[in-house]
NUDORO-832024 format. One record per residue (C-alpha): residue number from 1; residue in one letter; x, y, z. Coordinates in pm, whole numbers. Each point is the difference from the previous one (the first is absolute). Layout:
BEGIN
+-----+------+--------+--------+--------+
| seq | type |     px |     py |     pz |
+-----+------+--------+--------+--------+
| NUM |    A |      X |      Y |      Z |
...
+-----+------+--------+--------+--------+
REM end
This chain:
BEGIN
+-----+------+--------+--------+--------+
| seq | type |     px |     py |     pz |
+-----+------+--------+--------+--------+
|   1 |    X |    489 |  -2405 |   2771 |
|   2 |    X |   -148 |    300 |   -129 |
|   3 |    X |    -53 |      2 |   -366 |
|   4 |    X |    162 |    323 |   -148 |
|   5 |    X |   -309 |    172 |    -71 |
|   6 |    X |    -63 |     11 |    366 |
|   7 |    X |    310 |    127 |     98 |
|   8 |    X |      9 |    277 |   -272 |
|   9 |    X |     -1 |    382 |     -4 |
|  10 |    X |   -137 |    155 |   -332 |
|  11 |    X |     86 |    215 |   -197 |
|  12 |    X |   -321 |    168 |   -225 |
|  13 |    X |     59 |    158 |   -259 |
|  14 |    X |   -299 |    118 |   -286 |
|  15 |    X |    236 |     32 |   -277 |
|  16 |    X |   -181 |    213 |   -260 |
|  17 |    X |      3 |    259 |    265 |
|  18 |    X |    360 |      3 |    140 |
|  19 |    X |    120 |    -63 |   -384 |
|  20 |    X |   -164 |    346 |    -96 |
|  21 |    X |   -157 |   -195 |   -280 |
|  22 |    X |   -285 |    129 |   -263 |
|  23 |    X |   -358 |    -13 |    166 |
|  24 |    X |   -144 |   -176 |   -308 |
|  25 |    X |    167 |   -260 |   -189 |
|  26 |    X |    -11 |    130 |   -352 |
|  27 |    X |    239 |   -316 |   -109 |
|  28 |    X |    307 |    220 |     -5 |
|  29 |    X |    286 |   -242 |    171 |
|  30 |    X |    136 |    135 |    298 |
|  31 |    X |    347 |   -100 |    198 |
|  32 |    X |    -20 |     66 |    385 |
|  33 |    X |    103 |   -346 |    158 |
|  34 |    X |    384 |    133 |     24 |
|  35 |    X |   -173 |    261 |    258 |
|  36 |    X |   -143 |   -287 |    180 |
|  37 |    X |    268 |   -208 |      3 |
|  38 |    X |    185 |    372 |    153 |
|  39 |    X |   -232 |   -133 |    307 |
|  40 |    X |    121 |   -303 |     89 |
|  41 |    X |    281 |     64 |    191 |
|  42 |    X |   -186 |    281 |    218 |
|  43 |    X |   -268 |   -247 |     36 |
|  44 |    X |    257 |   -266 |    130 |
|  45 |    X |    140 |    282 |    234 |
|  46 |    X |   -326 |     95 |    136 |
|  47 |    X |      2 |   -412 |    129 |
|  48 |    X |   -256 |   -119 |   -226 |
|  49 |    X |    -22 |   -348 |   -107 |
|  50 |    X |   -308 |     19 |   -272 |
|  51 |    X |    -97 |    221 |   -258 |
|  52 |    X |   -367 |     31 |   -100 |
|  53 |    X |    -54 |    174 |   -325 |
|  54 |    X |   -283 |     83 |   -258 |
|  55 |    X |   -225 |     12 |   -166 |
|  56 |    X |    251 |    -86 |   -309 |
|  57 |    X |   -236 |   -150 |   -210 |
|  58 |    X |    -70 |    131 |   -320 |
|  59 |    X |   -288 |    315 |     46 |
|  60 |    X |   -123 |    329 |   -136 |
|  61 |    X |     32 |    186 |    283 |
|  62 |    X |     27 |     -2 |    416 |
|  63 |    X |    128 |   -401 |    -85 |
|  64 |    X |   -368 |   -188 |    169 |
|  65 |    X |   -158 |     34 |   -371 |
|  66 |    X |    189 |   -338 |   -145 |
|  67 |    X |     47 |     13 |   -359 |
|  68 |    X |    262 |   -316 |    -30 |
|  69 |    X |     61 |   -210 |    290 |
|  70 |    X |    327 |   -181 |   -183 |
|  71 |    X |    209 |    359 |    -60 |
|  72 |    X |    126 |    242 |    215 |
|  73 |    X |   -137 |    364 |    -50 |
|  74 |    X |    210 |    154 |   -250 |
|  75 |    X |      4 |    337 |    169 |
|  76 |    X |    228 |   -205 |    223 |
|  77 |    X |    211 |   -206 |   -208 |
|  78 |    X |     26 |   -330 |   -111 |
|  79 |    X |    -63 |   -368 |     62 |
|  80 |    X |    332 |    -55 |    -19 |
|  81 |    X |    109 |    321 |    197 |
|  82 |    X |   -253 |   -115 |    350 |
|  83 |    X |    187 |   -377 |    -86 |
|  84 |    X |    329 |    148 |     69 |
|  85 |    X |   -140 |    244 |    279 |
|  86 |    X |   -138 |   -340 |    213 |
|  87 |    X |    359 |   -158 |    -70 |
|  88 |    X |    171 |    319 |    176 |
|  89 |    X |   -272 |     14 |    280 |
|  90 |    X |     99 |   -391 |     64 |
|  91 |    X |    340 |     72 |    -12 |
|  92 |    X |    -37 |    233 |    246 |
|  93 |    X |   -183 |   -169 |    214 |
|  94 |    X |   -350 |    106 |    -45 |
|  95 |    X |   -269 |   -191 |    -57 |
|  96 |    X |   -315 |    177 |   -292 |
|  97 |    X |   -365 |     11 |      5 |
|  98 |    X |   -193 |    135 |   -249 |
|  99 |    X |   -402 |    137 |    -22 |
| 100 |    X |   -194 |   -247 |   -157 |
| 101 |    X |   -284 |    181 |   -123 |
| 102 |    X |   -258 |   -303 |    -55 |
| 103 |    X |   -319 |    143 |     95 |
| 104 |    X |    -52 |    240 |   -286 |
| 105 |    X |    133 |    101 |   -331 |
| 106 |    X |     20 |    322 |   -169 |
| 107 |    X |   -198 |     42 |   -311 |
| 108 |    X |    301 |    -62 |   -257 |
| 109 |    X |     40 |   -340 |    111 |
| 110 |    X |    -75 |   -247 |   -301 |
| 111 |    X |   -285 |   -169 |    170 |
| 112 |    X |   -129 |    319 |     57 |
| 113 |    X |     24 |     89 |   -364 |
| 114 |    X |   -120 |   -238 |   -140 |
| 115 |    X |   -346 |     -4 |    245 |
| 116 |    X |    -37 |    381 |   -157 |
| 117 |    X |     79 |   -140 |   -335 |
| 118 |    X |   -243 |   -270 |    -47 |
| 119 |    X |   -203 |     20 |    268 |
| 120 |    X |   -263 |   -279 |    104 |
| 121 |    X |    228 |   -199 |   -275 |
| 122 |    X |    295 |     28 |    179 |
| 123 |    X |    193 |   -312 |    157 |
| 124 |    X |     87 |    243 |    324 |
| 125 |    X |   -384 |     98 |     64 |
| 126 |    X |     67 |   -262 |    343 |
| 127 |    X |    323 |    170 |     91 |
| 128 |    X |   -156 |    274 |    140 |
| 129 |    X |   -257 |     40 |    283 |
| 130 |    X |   -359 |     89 |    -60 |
| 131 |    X |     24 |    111 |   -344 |
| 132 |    X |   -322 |    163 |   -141 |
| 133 |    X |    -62 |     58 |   -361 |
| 134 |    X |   -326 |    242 |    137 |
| 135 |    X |    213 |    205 |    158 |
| 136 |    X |    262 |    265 |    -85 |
| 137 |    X |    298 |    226 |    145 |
| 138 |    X |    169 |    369 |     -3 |
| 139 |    X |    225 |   -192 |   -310 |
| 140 |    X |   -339 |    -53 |   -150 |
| 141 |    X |     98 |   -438 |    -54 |
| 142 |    X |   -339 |    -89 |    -66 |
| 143 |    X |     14 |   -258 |    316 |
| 144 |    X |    115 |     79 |    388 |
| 145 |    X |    157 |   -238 |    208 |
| 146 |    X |    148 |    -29 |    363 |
| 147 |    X |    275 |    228 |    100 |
| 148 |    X |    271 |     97 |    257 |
| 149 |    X |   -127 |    281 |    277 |
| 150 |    X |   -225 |    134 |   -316 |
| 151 |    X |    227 |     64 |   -214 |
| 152 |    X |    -81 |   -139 |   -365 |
| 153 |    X |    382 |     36 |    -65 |
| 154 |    X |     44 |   -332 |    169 |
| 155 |    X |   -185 |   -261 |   -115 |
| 156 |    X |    -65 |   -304 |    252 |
| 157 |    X |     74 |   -333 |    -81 |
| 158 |    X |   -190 |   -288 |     22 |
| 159 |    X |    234 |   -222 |    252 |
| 160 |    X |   -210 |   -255 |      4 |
| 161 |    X |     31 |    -83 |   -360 |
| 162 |    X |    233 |   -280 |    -53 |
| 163 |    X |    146 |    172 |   -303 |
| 164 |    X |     46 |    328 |    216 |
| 165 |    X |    183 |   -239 |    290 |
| 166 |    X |    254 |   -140 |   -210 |
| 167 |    X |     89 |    284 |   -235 |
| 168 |    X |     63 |    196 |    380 |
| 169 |    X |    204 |   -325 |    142 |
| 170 |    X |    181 |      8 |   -367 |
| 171 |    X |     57 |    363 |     83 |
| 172 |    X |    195 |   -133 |    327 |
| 173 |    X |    189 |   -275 |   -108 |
| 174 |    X |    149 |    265 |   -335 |
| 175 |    X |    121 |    241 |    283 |
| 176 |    X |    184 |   -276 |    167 |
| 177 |    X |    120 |   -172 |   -288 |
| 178 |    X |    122 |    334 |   -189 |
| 179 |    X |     42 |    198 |    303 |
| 180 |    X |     96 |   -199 |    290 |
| 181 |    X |   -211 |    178 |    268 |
| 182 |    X |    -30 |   -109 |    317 |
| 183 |    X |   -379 |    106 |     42 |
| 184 |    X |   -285 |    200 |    -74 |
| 185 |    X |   -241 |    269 |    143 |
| 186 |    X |   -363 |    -44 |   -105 |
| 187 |    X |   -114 |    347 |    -32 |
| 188 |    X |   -366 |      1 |    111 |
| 189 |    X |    -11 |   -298 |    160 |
| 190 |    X |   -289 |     42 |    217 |
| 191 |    X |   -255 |    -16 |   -275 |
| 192 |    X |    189 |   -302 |   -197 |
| 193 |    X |   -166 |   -324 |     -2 |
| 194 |    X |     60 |   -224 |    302 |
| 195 |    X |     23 |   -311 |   -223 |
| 196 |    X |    254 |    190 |   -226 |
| 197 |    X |    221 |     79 |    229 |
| 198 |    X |      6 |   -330 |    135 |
| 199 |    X |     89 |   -158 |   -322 |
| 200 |    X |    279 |    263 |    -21 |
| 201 |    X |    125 |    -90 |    322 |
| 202 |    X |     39 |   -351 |   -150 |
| 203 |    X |    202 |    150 |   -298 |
| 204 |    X |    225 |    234 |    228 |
| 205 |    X |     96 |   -361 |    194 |
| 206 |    X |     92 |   -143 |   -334 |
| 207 |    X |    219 |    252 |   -193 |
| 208 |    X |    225 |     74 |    287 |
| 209 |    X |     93 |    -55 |    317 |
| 210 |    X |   -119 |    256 |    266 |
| 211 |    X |   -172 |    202 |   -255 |
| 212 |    X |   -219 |    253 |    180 |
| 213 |    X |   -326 |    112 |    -55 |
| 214 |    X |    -86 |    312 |    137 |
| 215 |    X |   -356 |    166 |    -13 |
| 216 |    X |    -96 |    381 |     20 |
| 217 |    X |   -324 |    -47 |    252 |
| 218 |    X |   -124 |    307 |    179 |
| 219 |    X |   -282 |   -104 |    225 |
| 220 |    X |   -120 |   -310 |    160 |
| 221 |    X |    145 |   -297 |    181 |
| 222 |    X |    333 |    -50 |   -170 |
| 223 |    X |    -22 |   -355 |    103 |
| 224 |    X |   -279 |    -40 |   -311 |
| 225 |    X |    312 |     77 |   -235 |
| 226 |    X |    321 |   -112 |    176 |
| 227 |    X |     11 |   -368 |     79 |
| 228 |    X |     70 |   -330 |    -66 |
| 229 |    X |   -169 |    -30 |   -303 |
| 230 |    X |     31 |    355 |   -149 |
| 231 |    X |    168 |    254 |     35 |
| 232 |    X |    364 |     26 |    220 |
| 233 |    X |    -46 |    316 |     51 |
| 234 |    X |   -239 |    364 |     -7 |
| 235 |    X |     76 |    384 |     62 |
| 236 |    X |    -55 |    106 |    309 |
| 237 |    X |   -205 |    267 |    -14 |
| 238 |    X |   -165 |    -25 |    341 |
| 239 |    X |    338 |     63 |    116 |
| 240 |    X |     84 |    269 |   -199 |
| 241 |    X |   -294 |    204 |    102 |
| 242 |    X |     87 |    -42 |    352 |
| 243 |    X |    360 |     56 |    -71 |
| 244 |    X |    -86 |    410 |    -42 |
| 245 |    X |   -273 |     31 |    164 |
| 246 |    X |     84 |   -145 |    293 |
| 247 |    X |    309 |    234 |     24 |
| 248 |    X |   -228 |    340 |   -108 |
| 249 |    X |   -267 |    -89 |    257 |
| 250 |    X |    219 |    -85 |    252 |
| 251 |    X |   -126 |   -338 |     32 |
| 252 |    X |    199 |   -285 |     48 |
| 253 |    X |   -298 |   -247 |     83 |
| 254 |    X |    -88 |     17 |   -330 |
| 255 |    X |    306 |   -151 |   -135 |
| 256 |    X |     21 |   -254 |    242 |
| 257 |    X |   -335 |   -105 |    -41 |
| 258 |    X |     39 |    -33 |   -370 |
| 259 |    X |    339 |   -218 |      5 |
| 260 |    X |   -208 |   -217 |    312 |
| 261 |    X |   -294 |    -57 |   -245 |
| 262 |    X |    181 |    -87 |   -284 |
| 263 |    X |    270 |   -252 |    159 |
| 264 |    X |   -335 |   -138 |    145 |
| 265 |    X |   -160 |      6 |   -389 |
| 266 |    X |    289 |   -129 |   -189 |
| 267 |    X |    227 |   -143 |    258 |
| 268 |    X |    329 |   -129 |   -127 |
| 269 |    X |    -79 |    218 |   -340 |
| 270 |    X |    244 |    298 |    -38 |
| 271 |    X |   -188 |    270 |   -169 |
| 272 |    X |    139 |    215 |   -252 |
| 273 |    X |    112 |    341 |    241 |
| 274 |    X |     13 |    340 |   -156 |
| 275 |    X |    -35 |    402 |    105 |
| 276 |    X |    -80 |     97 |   -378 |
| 277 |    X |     -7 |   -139 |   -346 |
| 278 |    X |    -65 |    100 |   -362 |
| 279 |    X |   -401 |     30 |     74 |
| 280 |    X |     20 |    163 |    339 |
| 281 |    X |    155 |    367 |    143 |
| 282 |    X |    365 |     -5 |    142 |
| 283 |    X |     18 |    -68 |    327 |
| 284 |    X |    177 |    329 |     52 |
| 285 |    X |   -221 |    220 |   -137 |
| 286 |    X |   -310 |   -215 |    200 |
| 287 |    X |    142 |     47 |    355 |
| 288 |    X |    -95 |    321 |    155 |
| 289 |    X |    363 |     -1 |    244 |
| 290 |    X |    260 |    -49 |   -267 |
| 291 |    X |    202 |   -133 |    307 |
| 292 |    X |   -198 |   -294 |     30 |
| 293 |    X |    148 |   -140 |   -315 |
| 294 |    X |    249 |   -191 |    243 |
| 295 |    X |   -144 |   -186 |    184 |
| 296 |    X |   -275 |   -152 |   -273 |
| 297 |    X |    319 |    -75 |   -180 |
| 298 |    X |     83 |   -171 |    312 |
| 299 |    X |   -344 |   -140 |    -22 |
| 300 |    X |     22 |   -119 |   -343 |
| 301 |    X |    269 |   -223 |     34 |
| 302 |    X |    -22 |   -171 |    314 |
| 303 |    X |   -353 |   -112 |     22 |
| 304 |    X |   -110 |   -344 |   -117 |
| 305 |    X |    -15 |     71 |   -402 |
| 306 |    X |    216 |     33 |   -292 |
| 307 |    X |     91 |    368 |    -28 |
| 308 |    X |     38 |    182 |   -353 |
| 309 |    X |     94 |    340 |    -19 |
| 310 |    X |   -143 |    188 |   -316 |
| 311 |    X |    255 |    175 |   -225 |
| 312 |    X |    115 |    375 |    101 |
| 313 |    X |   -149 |    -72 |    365 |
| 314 |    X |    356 |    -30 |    156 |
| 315 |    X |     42 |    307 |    -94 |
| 316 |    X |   -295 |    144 |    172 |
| 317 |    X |   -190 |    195 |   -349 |
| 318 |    X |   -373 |     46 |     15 |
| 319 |    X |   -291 |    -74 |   -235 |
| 320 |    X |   -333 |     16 |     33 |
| 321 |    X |   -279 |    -74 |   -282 |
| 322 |    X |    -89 |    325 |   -188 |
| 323 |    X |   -378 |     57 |   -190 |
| 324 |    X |      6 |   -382 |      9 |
| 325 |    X |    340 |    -62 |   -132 |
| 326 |    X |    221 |   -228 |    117 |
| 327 |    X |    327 |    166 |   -169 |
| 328 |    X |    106 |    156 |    302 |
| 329 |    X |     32 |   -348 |    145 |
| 330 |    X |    239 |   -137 |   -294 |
| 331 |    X |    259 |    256 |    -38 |
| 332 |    X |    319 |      0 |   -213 |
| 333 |    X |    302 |     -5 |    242 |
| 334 |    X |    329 |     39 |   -136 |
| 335 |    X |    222 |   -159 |    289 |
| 336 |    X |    305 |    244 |    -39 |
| 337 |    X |   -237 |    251 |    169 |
| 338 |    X |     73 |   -166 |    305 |
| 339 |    X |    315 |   -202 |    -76 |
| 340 |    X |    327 |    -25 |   -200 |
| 341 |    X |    112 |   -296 |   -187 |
| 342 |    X |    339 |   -127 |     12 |
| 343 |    X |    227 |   -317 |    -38 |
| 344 |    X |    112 |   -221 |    299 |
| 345 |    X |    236 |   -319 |   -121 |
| 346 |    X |   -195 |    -40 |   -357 |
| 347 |    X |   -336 |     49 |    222 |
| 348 |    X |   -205 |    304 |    -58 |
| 349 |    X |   -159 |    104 |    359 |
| 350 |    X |   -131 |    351 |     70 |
| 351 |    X |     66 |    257 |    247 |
| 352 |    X |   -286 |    223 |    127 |
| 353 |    X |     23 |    373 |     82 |
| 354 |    X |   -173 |    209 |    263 |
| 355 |    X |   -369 |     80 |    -85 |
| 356 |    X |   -293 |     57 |    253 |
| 357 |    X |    -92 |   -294 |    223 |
| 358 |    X |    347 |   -244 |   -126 |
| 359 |    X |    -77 |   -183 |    362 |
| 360 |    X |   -310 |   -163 |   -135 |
| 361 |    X |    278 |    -92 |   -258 |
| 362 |    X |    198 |   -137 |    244 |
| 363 |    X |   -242 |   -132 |    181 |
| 364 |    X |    -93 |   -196 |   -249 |
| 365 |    X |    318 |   -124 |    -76 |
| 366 |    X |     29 |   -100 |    361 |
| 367 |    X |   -321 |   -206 |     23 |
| 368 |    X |     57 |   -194 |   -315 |
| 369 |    X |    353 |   -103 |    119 |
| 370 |    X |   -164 |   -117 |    383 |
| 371 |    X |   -313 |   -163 |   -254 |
| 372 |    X |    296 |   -215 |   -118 |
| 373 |    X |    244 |    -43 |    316 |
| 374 |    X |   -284 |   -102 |    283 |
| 375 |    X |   -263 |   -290 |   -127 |
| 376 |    X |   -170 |    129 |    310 |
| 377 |    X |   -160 |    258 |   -237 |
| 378 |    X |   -122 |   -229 |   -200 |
| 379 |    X |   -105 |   -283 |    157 |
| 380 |    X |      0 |    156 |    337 |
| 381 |    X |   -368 |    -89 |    160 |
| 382 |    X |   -159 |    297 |     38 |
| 383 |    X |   -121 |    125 |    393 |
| 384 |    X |   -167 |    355 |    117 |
| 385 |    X |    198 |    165 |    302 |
| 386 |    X |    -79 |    325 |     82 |
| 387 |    X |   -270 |    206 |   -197 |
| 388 |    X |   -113 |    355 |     53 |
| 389 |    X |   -157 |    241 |   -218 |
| 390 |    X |    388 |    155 |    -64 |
| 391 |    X |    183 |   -331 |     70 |
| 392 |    X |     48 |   -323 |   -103 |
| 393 |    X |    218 |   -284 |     29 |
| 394 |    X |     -6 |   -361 |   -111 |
| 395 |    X |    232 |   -340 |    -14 |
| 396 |    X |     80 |   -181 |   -286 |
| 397 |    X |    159 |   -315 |    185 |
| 398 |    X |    174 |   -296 |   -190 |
| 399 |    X |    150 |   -293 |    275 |
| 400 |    X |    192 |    182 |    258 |
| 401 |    X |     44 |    349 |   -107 |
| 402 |    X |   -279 |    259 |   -103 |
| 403 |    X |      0 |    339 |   -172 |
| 404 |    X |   -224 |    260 |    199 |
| 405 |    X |    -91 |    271 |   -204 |
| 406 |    X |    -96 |    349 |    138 |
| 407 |    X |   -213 |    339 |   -142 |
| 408 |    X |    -49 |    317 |    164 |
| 409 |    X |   -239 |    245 |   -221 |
| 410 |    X |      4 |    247 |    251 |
| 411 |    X |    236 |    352 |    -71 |
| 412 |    X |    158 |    -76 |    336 |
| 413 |    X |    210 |   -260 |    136 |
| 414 |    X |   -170 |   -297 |    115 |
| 415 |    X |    145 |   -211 |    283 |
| 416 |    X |   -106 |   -351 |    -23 |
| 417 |    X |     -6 |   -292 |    268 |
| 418 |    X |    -63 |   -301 |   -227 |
| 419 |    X |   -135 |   -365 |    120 |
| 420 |    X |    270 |   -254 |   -119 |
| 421 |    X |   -125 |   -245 |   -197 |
| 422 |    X |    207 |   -266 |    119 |
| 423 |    X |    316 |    -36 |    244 |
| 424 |    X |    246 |    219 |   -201 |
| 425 |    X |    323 |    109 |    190 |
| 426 |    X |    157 |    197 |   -304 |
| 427 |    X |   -130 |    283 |   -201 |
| 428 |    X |    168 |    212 |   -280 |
| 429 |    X |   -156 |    249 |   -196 |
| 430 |    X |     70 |    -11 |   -392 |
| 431 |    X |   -143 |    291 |   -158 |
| 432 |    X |    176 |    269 |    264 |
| 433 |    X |    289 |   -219 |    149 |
| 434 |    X |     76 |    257 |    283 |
| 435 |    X |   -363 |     -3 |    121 |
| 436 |    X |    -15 |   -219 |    310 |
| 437 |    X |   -240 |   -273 |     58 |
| 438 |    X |     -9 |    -87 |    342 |
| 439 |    X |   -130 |   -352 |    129 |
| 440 |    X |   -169 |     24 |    358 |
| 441 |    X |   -122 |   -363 |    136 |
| 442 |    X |   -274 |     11 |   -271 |
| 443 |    X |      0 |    273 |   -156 |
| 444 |    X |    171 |    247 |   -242 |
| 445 |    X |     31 |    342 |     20 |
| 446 |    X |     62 |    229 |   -321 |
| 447 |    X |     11 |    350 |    -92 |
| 448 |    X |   -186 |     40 |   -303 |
| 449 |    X |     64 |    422 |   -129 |
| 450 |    X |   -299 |    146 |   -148 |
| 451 |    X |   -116 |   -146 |   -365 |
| 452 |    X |    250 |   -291 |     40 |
| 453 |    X |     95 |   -345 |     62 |
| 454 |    X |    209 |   -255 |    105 |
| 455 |    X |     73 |   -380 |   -110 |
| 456 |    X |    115 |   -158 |    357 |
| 457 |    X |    167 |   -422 |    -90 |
| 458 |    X |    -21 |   -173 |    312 |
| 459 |    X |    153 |   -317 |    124 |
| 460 |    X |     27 |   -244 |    308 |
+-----+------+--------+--------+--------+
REM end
């Protein structure tokens, strides 16, 4: 039985950008999570299952520059306020993750502070790595130290500290005690300790059942993360790349040879699936044939992973970074833009209007809804059919029935005679019910129009 991580679809949301909050936190209290909790019933009609959100801890300015891991940034609200949010999210049916931001902290932080304050003196000099009193920075500290990607704004932590370990497994056990999530993303996780995260791994067993641990790894062999003893999960960035690429170059082998080397890598291990995110460009403004939004939607969702679509993406908007900035990226969207909210038997639900590209909308909607109908889709074994630079098709097969999912990045209609994977003798497409799938001895043939595709459930 799948644990409900693995049959998820996320929701990501970076909240100090859709909230429209201040970009540094000056202390003055802000209210936004009645906007957020505006979200939840879109985000239940889009057929997610999982919200990940952050970075909420306490910060002075993007949210990665931790000031107090125990409070929720007060340009967002409350302790109290995010308590309340998680207990709607649950009621609904959604499951939360938030950032855990354990590599670095920003400079406000108390250890921090108090390493500036008294210097070779101070109890936190160990907290931090390679700290050197001959040295200096741009803030002019007297010392340096270790940092994140050279920035001196984040101040690496010493996880091999004892002291450093358990004040960040404290940090996990408050959020489920106080919060009640259900798991946490470990921002920069492919320069945290090994032995750390294994120790946290023991923690995540303890404080709750089927708490996941995901980790935000760019390169390597995922496997090094995500296993038995770590990790349950990393981003898929590999994936990602090919995701856009594959689909501006016209090059289906790439895909497929990514999603063959990594189910090779990491076998059983469903990576964390996504076409953007709060670091990255929208997917939309990345692909050079708008039209080919479809079928890496299709893409998304139906190859072995846990999909997550990024906030405002079902709606198609772009972003790209901007003289280094990743504001673009984290926009404030005020959902009434694209829908309207009403009342349905005490339940508030929304309605969406027409706006540019509302099938990726409904596309959406559709694949989140056949995510949760057909197990094949999620614990379908994944097989390679057909593959072409323009088309592609795969099984997911579970027992005696399979999914066999079909691309065509080509501007004109492909027709495609598809190898069976096993002896099916009915087909029925789902995403365009009057397409016709025809099954001949063993094969299929499908008519994929240009910049589409089809979802084809077949049984004996």
């Amino acid at each position: 039985m799948a644990t409900w991580y693995e049959q998820a679809v996320f929701y990501h949301i970076y909240p100090l950008g859709l909230c429209g909050t201040s970009k540094q936190n000056t202390g003055i209290k802000e209210v936004h999570f009645d906007k957020l909790e505006e979200w939840i019933p879109h985000i239940k009609k889009l057929g997610c299952t999982a919200i990940y959100i952050g970075p909420l801890f306490e910060s002075v300015g993007h949210g990665y520059e931790t000031t107090d891991y125990k409070k929720v940034d007060c340009r967002l609200g409350t302790n109290e306020d995010f308590r309340k949010y998680v207990q709607k999210c649950h009621k609904a049916g959604l499951h939360v993750v938030v950032d855990g931001v354990f590599n670095h902290t920003g400079r406000e932080f108390f250890a921090f502070k108090d390493l500036r304050e008294h210097r070779e003196r101070s109890a936190y000099v160990n907290w931090y790595c390679n700290v050197n009193f001959n040295g200096n920075t741009e803030y002019n500290d007297g010392f340096s130290y270790e940092n994140w990607g050279g920035y001196n704004l984040l101040a690496k932590l010493n996880q091999r500290n004892p002291e450093v370990k358990e004040y960040l497994y404290d940090v996990v056990r408050f959020w489920v005690t106080e919060f009640d999530i259900d798991g946490i993303r470990l921002d920069a996780a492919d320069v945290l300790d090994f032995d750390f995260m294994k120790g946290l791994r023991k923690v995540a067993d303890e404080v709750k059942e089927d708490f996941w641990l995901l980790g935000e790894v760019i390169h390597g062999d995922y496997s090094r993360w995500a296993n038995q003893e770590m990790l349950h999960s990393v981003t898929n960035y590999e994936l990602h790349k090919g995701l856009y690429s594959g689909h501006n170059d016209h090059n289906y082998f790439e895909i497929a040879h990514s999603v063959k080397r990594l189910l090779d890598i990491c076998r059983d291990t469903r990576l964390y699936t996504f076409v953007d995110n709060h670091d990255v460009a929208r997917i939309y403004s990345k692909l050079n044939n708008k039209e080919h939004l479809y079928p890496v939607t299709i893409l998304l969702y139906t190859l072995y992973g846990i999909p997550s679509i990024y906030y405002g993406s079902e709606f198609s908007i772009e972003g790209v970074k901007e003289q280094n900035s990743d504001d673009n990226l984290r926009p404030c969207i005020d959902l009434r833009t694209y829908a309207q909210l009403f009342e349905n038997n005490g339940i508030m639900e929304w309605n969406y209007k027409e706006f540019p590209h509302k099938d990726i909308l409904e596309l959406i909607i559709k694949l989140g809804q056949l995510k949760q109908d057909y197990l094949e889709l999620t614990d379908g074994v994944y097989k390679e059919l057909l593959l072409t630079n323009r088309q592609f098709a795969f099984a997911r097969c579970l027992d005696n029935s399979c999914m066999i999912i079909a691309v065509n990045n080509d501007d004109n209609v492909s027709n495609m005679t598809i190898p069976m994977p096993f002896d099916g003798r009915k087909a029925v497409c789902l995403l365009n019910p009057e397409n016709q799938a025809i099954i001949k001895g063993n094969q299929l043939e499908l008519t994929i129009p240009g910049n589409r595709g089809e979802i084809v459930y077949i049984t004996k």
